[in-house]
N, CA and C atoms as an extended XYZ file, in Angstrom:
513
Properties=species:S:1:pos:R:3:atomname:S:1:resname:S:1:resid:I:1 pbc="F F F"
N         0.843       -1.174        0.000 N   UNK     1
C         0.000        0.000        0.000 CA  UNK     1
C         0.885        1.232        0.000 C   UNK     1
N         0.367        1.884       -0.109 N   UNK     2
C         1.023        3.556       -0.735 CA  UNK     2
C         1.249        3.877        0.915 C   UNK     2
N         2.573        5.020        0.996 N   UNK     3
C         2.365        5.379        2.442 CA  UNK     3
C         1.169        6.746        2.855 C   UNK     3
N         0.271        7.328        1.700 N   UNK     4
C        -0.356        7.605        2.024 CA  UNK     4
C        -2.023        6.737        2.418 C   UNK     4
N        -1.831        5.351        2.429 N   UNK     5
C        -2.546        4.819        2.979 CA  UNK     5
C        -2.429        3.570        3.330 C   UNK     5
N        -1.096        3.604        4.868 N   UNK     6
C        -0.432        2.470        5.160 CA  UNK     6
C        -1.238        1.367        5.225 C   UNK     6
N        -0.556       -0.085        5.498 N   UNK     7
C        -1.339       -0.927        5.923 CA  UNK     7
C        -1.730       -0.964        7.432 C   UNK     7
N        -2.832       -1.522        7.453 N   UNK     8
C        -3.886       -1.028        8.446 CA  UNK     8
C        -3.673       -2.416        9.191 C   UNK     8
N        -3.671       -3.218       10.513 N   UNK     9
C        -3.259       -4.112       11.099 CA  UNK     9
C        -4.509       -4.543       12.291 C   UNK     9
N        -4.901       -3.260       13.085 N   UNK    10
C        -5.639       -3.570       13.851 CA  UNK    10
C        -6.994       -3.360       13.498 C   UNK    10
N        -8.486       -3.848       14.055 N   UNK    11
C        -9.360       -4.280       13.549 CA  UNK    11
C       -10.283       -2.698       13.259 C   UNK    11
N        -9.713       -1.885       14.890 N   UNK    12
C       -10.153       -0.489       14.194 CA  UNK    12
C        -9.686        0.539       13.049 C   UNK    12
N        -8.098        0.244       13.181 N   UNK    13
C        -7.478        0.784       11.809 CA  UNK    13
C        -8.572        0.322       10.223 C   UNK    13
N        -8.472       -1.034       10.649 N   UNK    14
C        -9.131       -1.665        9.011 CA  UNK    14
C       -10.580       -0.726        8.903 C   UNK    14
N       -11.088       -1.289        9.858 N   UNK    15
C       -12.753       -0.425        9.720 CA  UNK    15
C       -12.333        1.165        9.012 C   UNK    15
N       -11.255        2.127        9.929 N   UNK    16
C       -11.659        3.389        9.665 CA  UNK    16
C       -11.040        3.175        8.261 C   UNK    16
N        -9.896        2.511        7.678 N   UNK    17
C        -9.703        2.786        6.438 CA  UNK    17
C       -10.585        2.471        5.444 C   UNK    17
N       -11.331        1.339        5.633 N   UNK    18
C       -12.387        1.065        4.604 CA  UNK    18
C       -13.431        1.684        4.687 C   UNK    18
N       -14.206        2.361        5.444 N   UNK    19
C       -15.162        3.253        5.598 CA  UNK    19
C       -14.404        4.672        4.964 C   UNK    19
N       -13.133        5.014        5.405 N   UNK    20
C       -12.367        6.097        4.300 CA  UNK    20
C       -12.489        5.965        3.028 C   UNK    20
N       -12.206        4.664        2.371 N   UNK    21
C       -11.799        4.718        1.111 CA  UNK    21
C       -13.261        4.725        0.333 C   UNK    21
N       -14.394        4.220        1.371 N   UNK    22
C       -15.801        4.104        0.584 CA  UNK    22
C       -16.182        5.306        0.606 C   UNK    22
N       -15.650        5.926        1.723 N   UNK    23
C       -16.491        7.934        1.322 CA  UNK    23
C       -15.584        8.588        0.069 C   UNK    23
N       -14.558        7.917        0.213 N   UNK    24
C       -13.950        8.564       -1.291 CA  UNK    24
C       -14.295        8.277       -2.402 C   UNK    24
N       -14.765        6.961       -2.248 N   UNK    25
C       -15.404        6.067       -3.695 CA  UNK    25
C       -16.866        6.954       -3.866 C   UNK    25
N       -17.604        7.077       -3.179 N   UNK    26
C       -19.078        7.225       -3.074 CA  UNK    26
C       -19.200        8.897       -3.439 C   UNK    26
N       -18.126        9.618       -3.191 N   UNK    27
C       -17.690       10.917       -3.439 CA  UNK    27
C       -17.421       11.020       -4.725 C   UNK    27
N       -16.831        9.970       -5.771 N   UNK    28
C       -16.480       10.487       -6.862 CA  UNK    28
C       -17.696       10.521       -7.925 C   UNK    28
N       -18.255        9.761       -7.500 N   UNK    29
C       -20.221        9.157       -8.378 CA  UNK    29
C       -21.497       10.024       -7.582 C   UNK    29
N       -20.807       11.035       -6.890 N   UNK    30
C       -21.824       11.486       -6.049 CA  UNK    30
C       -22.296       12.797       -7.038 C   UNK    30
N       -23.971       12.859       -7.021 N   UNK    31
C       -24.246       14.084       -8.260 CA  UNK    31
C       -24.369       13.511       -9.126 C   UNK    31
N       -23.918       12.629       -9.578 N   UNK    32
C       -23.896       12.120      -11.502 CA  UNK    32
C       -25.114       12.005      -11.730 C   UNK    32
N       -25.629       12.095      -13.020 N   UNK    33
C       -27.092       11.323      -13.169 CA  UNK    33
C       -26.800       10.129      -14.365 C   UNK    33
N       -28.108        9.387      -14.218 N   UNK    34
C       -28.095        8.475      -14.180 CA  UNK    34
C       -27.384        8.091      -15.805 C   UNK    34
N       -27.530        8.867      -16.708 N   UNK    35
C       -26.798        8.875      -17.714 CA  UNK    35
C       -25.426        8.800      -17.663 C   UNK    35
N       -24.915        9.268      -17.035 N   UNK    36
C       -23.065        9.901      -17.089 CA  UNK    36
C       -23.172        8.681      -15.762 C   UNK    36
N       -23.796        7.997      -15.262 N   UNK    37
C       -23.809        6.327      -14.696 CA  UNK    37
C       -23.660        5.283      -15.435 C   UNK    37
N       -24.447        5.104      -16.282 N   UNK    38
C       -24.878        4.567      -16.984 CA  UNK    38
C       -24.315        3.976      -18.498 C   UNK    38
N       -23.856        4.915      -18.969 N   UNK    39
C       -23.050        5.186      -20.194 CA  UNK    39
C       -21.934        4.502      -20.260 C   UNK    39
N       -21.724        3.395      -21.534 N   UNK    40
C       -20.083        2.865      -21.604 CA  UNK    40
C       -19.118        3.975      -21.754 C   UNK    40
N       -17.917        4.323      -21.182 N   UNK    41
C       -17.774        5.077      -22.032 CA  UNK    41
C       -15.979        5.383      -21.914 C   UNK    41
N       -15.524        3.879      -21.990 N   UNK    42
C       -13.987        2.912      -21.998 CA  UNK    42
C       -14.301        2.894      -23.489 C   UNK    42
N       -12.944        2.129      -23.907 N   UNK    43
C       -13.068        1.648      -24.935 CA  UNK    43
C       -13.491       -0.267      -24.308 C   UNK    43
N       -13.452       -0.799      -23.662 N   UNK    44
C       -13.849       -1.957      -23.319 CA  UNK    44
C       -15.218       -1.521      -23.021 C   UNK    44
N       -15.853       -0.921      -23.083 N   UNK    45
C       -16.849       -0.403      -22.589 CA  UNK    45
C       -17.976       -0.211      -21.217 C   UNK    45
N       -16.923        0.272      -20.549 N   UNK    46
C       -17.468        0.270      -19.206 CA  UNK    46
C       -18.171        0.967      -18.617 C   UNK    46
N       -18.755        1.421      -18.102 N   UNK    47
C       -19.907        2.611      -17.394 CA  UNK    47
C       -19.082        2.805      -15.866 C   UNK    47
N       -19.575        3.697      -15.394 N   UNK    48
C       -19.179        3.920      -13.685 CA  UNK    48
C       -20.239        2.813      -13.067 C   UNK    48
N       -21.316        2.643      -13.653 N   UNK    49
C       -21.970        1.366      -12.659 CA  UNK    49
C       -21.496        0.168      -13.158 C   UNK    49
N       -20.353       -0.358      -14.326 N   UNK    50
C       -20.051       -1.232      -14.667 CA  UNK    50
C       -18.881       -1.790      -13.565 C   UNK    50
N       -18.242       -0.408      -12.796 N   UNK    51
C       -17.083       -0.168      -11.655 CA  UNK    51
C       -17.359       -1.059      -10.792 C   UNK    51
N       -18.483       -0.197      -10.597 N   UNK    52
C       -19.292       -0.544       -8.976 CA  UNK    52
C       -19.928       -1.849       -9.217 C   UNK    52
N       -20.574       -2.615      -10.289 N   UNK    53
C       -20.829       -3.794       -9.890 CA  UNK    53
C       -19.444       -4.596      -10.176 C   UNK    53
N       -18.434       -4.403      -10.581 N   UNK    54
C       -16.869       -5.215      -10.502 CA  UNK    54
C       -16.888       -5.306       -8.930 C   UNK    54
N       -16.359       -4.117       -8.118 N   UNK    55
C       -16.167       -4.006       -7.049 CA  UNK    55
C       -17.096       -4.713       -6.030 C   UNK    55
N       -18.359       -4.904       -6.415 N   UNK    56
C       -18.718       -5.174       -5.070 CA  UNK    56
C       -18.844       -7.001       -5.473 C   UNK    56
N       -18.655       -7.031       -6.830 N   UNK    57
C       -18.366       -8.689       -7.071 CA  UNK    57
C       -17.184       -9.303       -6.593 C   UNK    57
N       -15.605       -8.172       -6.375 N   UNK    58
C       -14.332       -8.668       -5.685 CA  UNK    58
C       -14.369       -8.340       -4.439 C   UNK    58
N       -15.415       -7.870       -3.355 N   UNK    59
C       -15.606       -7.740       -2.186 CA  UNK    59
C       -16.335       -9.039       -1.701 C   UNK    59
N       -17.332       -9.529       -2.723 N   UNK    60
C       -18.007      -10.629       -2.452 CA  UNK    60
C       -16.919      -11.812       -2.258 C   UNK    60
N       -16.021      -11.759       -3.384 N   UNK    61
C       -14.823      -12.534       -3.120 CA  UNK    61
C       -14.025      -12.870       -2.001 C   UNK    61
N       -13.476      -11.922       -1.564 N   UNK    62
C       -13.003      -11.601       -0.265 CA  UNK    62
C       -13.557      -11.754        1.101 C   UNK    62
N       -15.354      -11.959        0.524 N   UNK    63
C       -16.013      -12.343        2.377 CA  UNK    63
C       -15.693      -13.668        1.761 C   UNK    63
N       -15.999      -14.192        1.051 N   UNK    64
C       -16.216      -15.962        0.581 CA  UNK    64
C       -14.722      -16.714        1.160 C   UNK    64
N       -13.615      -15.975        1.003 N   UNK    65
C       -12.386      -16.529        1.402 CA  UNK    65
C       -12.068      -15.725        2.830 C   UNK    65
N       -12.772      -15.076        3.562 N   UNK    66
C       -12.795      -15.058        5.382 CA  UNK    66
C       -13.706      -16.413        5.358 C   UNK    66
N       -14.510      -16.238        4.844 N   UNK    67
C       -15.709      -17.630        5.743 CA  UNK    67
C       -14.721      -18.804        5.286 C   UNK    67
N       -13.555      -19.128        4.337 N   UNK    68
C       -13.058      -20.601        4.084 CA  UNK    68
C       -14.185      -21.232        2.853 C   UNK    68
N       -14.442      -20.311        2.244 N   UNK    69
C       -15.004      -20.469        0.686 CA  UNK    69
C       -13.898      -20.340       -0.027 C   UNK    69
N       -14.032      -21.469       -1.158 N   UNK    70
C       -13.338      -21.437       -2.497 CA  UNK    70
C       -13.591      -19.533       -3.170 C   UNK    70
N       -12.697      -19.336       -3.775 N   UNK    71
C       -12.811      -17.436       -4.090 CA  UNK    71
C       -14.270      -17.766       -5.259 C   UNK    71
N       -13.948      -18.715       -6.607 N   UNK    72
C       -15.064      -18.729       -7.326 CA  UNK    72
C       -16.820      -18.140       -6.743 C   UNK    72
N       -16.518      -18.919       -5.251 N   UNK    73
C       -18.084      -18.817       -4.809 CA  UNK    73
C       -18.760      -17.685       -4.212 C   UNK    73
N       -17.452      -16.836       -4.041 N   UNK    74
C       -17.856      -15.132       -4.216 CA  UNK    74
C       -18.015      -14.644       -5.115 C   UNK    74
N       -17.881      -14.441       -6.189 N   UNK    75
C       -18.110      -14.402       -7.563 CA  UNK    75
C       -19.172      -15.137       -8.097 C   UNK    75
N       -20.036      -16.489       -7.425 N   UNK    76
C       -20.719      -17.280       -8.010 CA  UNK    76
C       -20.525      -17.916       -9.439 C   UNK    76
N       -19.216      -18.459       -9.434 N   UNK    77
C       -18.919      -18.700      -10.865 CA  UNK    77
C       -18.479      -20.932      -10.479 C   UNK    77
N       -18.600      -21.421      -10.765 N   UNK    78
C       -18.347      -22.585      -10.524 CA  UNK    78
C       -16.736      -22.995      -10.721 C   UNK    78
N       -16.280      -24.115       -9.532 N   UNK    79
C       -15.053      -24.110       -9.806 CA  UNK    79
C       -14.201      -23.842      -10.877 C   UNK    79
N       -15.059      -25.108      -11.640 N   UNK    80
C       -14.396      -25.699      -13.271 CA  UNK    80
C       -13.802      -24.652      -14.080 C   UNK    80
N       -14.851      -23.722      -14.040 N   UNK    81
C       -14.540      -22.367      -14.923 CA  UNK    81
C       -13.557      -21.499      -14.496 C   UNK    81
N       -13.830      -20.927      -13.320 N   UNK    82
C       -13.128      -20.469      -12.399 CA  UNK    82
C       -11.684      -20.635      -12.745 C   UNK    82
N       -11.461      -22.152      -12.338 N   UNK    83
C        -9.839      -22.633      -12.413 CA  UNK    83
C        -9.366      -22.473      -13.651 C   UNK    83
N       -10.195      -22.233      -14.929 N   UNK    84
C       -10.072      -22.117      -15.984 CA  UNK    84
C        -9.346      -20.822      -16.707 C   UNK    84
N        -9.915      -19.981      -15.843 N   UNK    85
C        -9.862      -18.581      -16.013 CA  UNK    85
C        -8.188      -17.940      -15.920 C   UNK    85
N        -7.420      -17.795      -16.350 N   UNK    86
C        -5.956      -17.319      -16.500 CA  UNK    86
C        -5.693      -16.207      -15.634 C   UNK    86
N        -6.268      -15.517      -15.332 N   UNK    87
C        -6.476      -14.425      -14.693 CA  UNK    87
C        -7.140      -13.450      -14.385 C   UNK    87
N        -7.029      -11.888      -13.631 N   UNK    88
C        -8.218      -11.021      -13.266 CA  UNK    88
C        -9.209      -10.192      -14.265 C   UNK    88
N        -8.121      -10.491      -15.347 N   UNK    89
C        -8.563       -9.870      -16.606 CA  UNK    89
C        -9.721      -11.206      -16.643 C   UNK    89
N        -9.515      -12.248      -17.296 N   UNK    90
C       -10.450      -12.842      -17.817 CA  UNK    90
C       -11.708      -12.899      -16.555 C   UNK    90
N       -11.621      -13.028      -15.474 N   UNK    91
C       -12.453      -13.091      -14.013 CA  UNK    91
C       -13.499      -11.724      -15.085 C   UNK    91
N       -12.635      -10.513      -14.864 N   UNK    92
C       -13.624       -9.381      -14.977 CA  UNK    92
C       -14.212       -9.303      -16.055 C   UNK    92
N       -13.558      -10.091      -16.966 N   UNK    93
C       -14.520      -10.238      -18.519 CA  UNK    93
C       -15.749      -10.971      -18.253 C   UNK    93
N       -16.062      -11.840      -17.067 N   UNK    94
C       -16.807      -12.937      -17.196 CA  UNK    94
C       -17.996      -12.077      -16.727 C   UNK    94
N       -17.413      -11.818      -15.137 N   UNK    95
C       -18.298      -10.460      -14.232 CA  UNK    95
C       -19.014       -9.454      -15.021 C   UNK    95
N       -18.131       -8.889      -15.752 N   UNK    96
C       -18.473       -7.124      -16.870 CA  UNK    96
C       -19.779       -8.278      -17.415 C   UNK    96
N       -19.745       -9.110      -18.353 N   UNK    97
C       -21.079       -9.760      -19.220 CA  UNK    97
C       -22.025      -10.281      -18.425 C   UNK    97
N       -21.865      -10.594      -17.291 N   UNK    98
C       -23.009      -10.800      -16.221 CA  UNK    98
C       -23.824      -10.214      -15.909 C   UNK    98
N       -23.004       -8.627      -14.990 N   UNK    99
C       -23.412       -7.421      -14.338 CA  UNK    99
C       -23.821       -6.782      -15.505 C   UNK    99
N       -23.693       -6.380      -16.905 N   UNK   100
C       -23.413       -5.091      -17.361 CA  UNK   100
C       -24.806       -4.998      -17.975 C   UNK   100
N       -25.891       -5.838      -17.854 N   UNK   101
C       -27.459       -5.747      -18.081 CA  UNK   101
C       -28.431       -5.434      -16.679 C   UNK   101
N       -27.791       -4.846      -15.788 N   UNK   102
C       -28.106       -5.182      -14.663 CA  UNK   102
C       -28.945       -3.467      -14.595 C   UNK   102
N       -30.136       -3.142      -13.359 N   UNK   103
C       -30.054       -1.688      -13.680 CA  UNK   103
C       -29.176       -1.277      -12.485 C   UNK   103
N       -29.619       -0.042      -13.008 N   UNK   104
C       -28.580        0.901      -11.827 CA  UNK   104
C       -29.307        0.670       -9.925 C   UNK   104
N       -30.172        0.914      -10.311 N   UNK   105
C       -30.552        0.853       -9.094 CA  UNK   105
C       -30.282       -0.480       -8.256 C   UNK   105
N       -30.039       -1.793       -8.906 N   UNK   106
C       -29.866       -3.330       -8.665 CA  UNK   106
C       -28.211       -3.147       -8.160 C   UNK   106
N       -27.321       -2.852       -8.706 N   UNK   107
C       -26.134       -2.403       -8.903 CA  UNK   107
C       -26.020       -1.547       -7.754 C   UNK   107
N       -26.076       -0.476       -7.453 N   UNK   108
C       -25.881        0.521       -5.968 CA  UNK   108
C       -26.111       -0.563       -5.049 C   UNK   108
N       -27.807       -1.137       -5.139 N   UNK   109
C       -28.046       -1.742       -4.155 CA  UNK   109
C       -27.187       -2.585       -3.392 C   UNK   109
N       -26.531       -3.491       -4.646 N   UNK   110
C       -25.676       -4.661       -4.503 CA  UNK   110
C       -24.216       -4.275       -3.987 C   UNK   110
N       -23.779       -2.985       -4.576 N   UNK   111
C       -22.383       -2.366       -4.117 CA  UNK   111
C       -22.455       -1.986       -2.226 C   UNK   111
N       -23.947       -1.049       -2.133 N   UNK   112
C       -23.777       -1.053       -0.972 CA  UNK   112
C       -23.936       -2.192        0.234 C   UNK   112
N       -25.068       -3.330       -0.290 N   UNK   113
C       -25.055       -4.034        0.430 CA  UNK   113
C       -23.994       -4.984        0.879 C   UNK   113
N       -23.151       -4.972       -0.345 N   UNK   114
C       -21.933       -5.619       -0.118 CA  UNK   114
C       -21.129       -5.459        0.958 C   UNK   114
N       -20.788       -4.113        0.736 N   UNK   115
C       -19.818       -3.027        1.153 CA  UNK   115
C       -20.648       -3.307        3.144 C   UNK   115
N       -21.676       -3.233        3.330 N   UNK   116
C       -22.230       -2.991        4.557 CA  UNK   116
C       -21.570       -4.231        4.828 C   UNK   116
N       -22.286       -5.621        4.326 N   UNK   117
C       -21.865       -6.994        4.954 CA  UNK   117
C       -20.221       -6.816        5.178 C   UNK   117
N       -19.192       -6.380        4.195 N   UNK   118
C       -18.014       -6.326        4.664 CA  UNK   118
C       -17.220       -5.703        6.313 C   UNK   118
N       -18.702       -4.621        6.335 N   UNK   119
C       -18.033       -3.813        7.387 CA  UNK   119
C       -18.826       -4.580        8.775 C   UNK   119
N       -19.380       -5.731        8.055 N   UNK   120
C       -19.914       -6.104        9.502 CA  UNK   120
C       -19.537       -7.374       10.260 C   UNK   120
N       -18.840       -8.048        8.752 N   UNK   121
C       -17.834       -9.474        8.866 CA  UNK   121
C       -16.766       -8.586       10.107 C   UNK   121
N       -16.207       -7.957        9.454 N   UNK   122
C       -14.910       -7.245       10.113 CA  UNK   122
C       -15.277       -6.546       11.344 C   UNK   122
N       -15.999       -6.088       11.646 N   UNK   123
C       -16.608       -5.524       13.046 CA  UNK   123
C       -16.731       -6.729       14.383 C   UNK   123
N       -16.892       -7.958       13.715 N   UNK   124
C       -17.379       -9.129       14.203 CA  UNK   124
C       -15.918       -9.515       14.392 C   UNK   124
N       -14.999       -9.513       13.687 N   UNK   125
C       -13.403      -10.149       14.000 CA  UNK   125
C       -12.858       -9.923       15.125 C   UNK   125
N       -12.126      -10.682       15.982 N   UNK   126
C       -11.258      -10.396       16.250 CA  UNK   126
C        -9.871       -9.811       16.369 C   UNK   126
N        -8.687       -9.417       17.056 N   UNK   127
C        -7.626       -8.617       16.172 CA  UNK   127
C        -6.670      -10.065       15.813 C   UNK   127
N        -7.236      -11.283       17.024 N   UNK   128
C        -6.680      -12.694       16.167 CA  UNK   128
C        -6.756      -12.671       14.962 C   UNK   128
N        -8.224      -13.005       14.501 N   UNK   129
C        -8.895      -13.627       13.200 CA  UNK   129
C        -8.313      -12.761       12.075 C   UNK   129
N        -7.975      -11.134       12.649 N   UNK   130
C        -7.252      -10.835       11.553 CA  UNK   130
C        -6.241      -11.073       11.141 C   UNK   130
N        -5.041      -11.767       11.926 N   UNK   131
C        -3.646      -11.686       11.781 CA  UNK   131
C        -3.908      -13.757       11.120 C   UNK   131
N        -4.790      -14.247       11.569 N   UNK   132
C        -5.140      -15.531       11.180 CA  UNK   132
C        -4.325      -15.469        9.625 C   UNK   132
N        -3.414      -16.702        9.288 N   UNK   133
C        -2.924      -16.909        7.909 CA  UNK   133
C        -3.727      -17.500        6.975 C   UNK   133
N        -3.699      -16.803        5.437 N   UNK   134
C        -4.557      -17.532        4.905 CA  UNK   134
C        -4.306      -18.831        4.147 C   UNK   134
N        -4.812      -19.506        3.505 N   UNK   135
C        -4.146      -20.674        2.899 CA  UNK   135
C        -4.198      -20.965        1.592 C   UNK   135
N        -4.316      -22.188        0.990 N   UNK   136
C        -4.502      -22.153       -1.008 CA  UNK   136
C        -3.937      -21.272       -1.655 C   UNK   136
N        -3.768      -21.262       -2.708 N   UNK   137
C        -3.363      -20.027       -3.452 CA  UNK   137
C        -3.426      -18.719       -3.530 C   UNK   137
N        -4.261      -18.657       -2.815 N   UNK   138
C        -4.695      -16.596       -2.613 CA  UNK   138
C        -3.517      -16.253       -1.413 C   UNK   138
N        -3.284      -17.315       -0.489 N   UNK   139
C        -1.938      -17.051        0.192 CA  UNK   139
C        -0.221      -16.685       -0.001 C   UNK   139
N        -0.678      -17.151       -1.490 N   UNK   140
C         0.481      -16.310       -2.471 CA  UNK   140
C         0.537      -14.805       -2.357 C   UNK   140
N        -0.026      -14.489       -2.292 N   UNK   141
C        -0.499      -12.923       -2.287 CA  UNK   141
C        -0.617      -12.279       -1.123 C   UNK   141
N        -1.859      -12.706       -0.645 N   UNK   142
C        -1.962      -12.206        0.719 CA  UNK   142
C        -2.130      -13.317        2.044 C   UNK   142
N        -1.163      -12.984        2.858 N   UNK   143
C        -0.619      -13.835        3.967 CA  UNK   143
C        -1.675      -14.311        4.693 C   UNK   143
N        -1.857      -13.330        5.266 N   UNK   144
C        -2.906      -12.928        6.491 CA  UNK   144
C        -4.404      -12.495        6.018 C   UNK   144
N        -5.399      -12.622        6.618 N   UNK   145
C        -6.934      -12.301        6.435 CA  UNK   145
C        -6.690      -10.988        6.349 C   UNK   145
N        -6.103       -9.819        7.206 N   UNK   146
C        -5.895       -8.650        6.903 CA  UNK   146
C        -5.313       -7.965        5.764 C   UNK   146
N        -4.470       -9.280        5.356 N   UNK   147
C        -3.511       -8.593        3.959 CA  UNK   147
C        -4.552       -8.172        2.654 C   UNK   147
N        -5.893       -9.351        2.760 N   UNK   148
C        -6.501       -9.655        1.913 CA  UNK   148
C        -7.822       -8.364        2.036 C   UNK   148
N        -7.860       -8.194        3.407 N   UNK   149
C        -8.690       -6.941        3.306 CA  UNK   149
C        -8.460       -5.697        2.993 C   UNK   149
N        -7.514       -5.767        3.299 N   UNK   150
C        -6.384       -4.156        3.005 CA  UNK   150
C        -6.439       -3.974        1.631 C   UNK   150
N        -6.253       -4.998        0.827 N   UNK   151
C        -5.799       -4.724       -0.610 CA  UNK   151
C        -7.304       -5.061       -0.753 C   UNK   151
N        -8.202       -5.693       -0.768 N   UNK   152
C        -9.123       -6.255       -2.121 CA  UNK   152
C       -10.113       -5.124       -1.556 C   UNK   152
N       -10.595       -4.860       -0.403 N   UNK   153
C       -11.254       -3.611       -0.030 CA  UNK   153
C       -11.222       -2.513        0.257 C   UNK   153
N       -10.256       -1.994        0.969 N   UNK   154
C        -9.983       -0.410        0.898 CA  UNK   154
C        -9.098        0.151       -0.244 C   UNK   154
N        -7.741       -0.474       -0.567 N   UNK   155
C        -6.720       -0.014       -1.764 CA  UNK   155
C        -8.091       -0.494       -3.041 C   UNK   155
N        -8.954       -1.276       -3.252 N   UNK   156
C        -9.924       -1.993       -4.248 CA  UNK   156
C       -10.440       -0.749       -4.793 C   UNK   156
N       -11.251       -0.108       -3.707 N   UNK   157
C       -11.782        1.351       -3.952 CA  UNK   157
C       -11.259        2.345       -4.117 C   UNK   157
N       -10.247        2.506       -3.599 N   UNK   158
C        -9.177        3.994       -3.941 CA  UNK   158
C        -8.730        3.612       -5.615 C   UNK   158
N        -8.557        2.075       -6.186 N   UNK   159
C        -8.218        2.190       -7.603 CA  UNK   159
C        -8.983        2.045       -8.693 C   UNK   159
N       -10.342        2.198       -8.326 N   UNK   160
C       -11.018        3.017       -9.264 CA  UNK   160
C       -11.547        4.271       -9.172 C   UNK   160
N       -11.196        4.929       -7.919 N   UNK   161
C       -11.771        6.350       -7.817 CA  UNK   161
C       -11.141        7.031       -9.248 C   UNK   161
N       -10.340        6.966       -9.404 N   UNK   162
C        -9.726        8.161      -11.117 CA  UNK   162
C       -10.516        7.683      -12.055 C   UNK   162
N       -10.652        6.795      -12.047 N   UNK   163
C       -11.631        6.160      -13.082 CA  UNK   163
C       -13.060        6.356      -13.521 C   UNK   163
N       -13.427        6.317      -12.122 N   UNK   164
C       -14.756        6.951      -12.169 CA  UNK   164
C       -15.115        8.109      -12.401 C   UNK   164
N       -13.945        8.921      -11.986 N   UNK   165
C       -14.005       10.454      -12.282 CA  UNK   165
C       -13.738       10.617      -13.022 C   UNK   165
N       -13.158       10.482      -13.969 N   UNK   166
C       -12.560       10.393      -15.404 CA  UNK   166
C       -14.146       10.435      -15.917 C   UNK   166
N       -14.469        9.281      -16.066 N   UNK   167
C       -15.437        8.802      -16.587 CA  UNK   167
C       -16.696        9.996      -16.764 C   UNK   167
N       -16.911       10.588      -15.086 N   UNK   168
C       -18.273       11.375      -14.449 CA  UNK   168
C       -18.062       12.267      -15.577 C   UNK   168
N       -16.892       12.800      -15.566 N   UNK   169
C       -16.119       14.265      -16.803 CA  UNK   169
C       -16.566       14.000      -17.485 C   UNK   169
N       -17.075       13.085      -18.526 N   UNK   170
C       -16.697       13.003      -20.136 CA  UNK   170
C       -18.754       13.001      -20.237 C   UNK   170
N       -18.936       13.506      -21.265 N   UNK   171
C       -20.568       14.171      -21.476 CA  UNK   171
C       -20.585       13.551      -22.684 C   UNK   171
């Protein structure tokens, strides 16, 4: 993580940073209407609600592997495929054609409800359960249950905030 937004260790650090990084996220889409939401407007063709349902599909991820879920089953994608998948690129290709018929209002819903269940898994932790190691392959990456929150949920949202704003700009 950037040292302007160290890693966060204890269970209140995590909370205030992820509740930070969601007022920053929620700040950059705040005002838009539903058009300048709505609108592809990547060349992959993404919308700002195309963001927000990514995000709250790799948050879903991230509770699925605290509870000792396979990652696929946060995502709801079945192993087979899953294991299939080469990487985050192809993951988000699968997600983007899922979500991207979805409406807006289904989409917020789903981002925030996500986003709430996250802050309530983690409210519920211990400062054990956070330092708890993780295992399988996502332990390549991130060590610890905290490593995995730090990055896939608070740094998750700070790296599409430009994006979105980018995006809000363009008419």
């Amino acid at each position: 993580m950037s040292e302007q937004h160290p890693q966060s260790d204890t269970r209140d650090e995590v909370l205030a940073n992820i509740r930070k990084a969601r007022a920053e996220l929620e700040a950059s889409f705040a005002g838009l209407s539903e058009h300048q939401l709505t609108v592809p407007r990547t060349s992959g063709g993404w919308s700002i609600k195309d963001h927000l349902a990514h995000i709250a599909a790799w948050q879903r991820r991230c509770l699925a592997i605290i509870a000792g879920k396979h990652p696929a089953d946060g995502f709801e994608i079945d192993h087979e495929t899953y294991d299939q998948l080469d990487d985050a690129h192809a993951i988000n290709d699968v997600l983007y054609r899922r979500y991207r018929d979805r409406t807006l209002s289904e989409v917020i819903e789903d981002f925030r409800g996500t986003h709430r269940e996250v802050e309530m898994t983690v409210q519920a932790m211990s400062e054990q359960d956070l330092i708890q190691p993780l295992s399988g392959p996502v332990a390549n990456r991130f060590p610890r249950v905290v490593d995995l929150i730090n990055f896939n949920i608070a740094r998750h949202d700070r790296v599409h905030i430009k994006d979105i704003r980018v995006l809000g700009e363009r008419r």
